[in-house]
C-alpha positions in Angstrom: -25.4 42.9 -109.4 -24.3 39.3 -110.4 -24.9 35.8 -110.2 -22.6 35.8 -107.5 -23.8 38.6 -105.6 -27.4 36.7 -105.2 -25.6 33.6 -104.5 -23.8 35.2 -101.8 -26.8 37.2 -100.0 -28.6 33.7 -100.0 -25.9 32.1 -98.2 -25.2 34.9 -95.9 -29.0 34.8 -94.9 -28.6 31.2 -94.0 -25.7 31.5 -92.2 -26.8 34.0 -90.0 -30.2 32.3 -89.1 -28.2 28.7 -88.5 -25.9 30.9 -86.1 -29.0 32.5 -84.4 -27.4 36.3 -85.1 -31.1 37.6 -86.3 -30.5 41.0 -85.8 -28.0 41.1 -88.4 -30.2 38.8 -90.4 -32.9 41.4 -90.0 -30.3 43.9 -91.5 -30.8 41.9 -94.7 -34.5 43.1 -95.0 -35.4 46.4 -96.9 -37.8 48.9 -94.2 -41.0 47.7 -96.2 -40.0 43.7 -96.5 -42.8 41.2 -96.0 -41.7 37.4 -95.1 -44.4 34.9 -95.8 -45.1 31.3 -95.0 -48.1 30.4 -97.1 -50.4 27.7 -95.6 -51.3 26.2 -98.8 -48.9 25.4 -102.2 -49.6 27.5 -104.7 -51.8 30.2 -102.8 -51.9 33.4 -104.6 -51.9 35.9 -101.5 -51.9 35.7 -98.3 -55.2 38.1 -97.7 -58.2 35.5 -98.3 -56.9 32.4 -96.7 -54.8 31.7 -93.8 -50.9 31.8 -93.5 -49.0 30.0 -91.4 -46.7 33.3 -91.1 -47.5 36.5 -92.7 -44.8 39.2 -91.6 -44.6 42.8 -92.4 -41.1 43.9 -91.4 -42.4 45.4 -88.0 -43.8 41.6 -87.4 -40.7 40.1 -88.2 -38.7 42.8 -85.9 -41.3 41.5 -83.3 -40.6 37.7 -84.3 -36.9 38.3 -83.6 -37.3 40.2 -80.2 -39.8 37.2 -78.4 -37.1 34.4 -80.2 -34.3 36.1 -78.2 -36.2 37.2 -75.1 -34.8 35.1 -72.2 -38.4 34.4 -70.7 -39.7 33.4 -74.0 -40.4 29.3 -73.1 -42.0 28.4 -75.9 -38.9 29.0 -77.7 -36.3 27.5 -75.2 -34.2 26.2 -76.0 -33.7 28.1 -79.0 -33.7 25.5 -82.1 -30.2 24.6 -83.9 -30.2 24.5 -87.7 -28.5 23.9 -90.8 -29.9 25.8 -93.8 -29.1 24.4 -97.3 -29.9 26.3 -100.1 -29.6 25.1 -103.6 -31.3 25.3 -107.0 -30.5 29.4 -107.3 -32.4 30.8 -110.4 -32.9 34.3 -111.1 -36.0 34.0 -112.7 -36.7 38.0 -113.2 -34.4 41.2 -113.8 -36.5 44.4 -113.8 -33.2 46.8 -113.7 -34.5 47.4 -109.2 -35.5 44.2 -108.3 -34.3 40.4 -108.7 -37.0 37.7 -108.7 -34.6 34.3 -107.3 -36.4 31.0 -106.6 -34.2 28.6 -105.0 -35.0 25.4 -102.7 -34.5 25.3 -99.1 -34.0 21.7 -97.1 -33.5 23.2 -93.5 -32.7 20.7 -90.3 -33.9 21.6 -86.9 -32.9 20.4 -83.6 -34.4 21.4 -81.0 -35.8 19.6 -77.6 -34.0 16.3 -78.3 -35.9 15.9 -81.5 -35.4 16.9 -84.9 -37.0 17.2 -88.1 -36.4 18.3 -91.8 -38.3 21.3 -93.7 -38.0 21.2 -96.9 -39.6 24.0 -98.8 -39.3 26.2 -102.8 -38.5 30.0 -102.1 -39.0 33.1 -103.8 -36.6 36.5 -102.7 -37.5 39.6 -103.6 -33.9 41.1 -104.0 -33.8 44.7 -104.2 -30.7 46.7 -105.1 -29.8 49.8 -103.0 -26.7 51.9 -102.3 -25.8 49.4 -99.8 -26.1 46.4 -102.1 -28.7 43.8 -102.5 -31.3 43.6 -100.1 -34.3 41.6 -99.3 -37.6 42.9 -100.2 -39.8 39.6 -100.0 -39.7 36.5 -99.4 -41.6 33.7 -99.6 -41.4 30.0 -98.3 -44.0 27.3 -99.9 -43.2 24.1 -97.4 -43.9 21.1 -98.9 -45.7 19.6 -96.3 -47.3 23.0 -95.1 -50.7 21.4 -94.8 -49.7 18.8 -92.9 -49.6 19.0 -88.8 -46.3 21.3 -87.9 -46.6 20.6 -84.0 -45.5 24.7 -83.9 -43.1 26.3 -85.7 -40.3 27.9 -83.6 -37.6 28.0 -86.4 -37.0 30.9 -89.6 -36.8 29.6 -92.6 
């Protein structure tokens, strides 16, 4: 896989979650993907202190499923975004897996308000038969300690 193969798999996953098509943005997930949201910078793992998501893929299936249920208030209406991804590194090639760090500055709309995320991710790219595919993926916010007044967006 190249540069440009990573490059494009990033900016497929945003499009797809700025066009609220999650099922096909779940299709980018490998069967045993986790998607974490660490509460605090830097935290090591997500097993001793609290998250503000911790996903296995079964979680994140779930996640999608209450986002598009129709009776689901807490998420209507659904949020509008704009993902912008930039700063792509591939920081580790072990021959099955990419390590990519990038940064994320993410706008939300949603109940006449809106607000900016901006946060450093890690993906966990694995290649398969199918292409690359995500493994992992992890999203530090830089103001993930601050009060979020509920999350109802993917990052």
């Amino acid at each position: 896989m190249s540069r440009p193969d990573v490059d494009q798999l990033l900016v497929r996953e945003a499009w797809l979650l700025d066009h609220q098509r999650l099922d096909e943005w779940l299709g980018l997930f490998t069967d045993d993907a986790v998607y974490w949201v660490p509460l605090q910078m830097d935290q090591a793992e997500p097993f001793t202190m609290a998250s503000l998501i911790y996903d296995d893929r079964r979680l994140l299936e779930i996640r999608v499923r209450q986002t598009q249920h129709p009776r689901a208030h807490a998420r209507v209406p659904a949020p509008r975004t704009v993902h912008q991804v930039t700063n792509v590194q591939v920081v580790a090639d072990d021959g099955r897996e990419l390590t990519v760090t990038s940064s994320l500055v993410m706008v939300e709309y949603r109940k006449e308000r809106q607000r900016v995320w901006g946060g450093l991710v890690e993906h966990r790219l694995r290649r398969t038969d199918g292409g690359l595919r995500i493994a992992a993926k992890r999203v530090d916010l830089v103001n993930s300690e601050s009060e979020l007044c509920g999350i109802a967006c993917l990052f």
